[in-house]
C-alpha positions as CSV (number, residue, x, y, z in Angstrom):
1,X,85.8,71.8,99.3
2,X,84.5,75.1,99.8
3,X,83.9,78.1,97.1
4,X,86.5,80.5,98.0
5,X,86.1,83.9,98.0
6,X,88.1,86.8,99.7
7,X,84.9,86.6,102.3
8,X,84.9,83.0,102.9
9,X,89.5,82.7,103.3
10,X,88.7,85.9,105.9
11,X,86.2,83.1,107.8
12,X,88.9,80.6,107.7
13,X,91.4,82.7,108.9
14,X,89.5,84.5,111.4
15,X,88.3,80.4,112.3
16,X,92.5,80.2,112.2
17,X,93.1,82.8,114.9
18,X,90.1,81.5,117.0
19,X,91.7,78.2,116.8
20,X,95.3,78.9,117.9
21,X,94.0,81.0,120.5
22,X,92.5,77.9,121.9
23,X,95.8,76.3,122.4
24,X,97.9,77.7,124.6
25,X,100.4,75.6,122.9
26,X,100.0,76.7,119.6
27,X,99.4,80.2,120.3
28,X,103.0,80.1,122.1
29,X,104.2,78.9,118.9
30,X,102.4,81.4,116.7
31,X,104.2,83.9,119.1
32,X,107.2,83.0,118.8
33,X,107.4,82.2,115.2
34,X,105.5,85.6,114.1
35,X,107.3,88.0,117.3
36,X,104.0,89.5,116.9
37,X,102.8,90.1,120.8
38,X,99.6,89.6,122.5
39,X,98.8,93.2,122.5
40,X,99.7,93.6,118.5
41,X,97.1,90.6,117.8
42,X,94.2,92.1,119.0
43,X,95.4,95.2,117.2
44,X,96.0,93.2,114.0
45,X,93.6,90.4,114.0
46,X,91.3,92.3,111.1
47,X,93.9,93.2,109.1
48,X,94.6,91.4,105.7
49,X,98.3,90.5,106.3
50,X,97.7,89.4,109.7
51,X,94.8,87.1,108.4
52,X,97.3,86.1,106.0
53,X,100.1,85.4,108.5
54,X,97.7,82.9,110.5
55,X,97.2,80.7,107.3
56,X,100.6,80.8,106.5
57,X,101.1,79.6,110.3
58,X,98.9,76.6,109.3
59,X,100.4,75.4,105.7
60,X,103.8,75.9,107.2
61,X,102.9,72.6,109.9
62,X,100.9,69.8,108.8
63,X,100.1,68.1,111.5
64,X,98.3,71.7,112.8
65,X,97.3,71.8,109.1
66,X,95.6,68.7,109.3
67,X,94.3,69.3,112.9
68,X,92.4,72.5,112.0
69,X,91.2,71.4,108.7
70,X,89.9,68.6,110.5
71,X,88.2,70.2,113.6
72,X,86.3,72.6,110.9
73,X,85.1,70.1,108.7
74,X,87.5,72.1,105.8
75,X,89.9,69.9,103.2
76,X,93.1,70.8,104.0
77,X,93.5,72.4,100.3
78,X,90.9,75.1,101.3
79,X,93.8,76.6,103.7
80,X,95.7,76.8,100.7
81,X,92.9,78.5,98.5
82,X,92.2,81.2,101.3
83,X,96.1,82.1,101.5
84,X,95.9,82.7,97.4
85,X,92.4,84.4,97.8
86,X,93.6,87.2,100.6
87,X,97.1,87.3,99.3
88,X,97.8,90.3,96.6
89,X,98.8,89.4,93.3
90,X,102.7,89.2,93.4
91,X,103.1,87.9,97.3
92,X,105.0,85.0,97.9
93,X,104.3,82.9,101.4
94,X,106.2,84.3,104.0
95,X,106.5,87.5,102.7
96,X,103.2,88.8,105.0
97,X,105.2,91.3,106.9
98,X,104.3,89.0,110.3
């Protein structure tokens, strides 16, 4: 496992993003699922609620969960530890605004 800070859960989702726009696939499915278009993602990607959408994306599937995790060498638990790191106190998953 990794030491998470609010740096290192911005890697991992920014890793996240790179990843699902990899996979045509996937990034269908992150489309559809967020309604956020192709034009609003490059617009959002640096945002804090975006980065936080795209680990949501990844703890709400486990077998893309366990597919990223494992294609970066990160435990599948150090999703879950950047989601708490770059949420703000009080924000339950889902609740993103993606």
């Amino acid at each position: 496992m990794v030491s998470m800070t609010p740096d290192t859960a911005q890697t991992i989702a920014i890793s996240g993003l790179q990843y699902i726009a990899g996979d045509e696939e996937q990034l269908s499915r992150f489309i559809a699922l967020t309604g956020i278009s192709p034009d609003e993602m490059r617009e959002a990607a640096g945002t804090e609620s975006f980065l936080i959408a795209i680990l949501e994306f990844f703890m709400g599937d486990e077998p893309t969960l366990l597919a990223f995790s494992a294609s970066h060498n990160l435990n599948p638990a150090d999703i879950q530890k950047a989601l708490y790191a770059l949420s703000p106190p009080g924000l339950n998953s889902g609740d993103a605004g993606w």
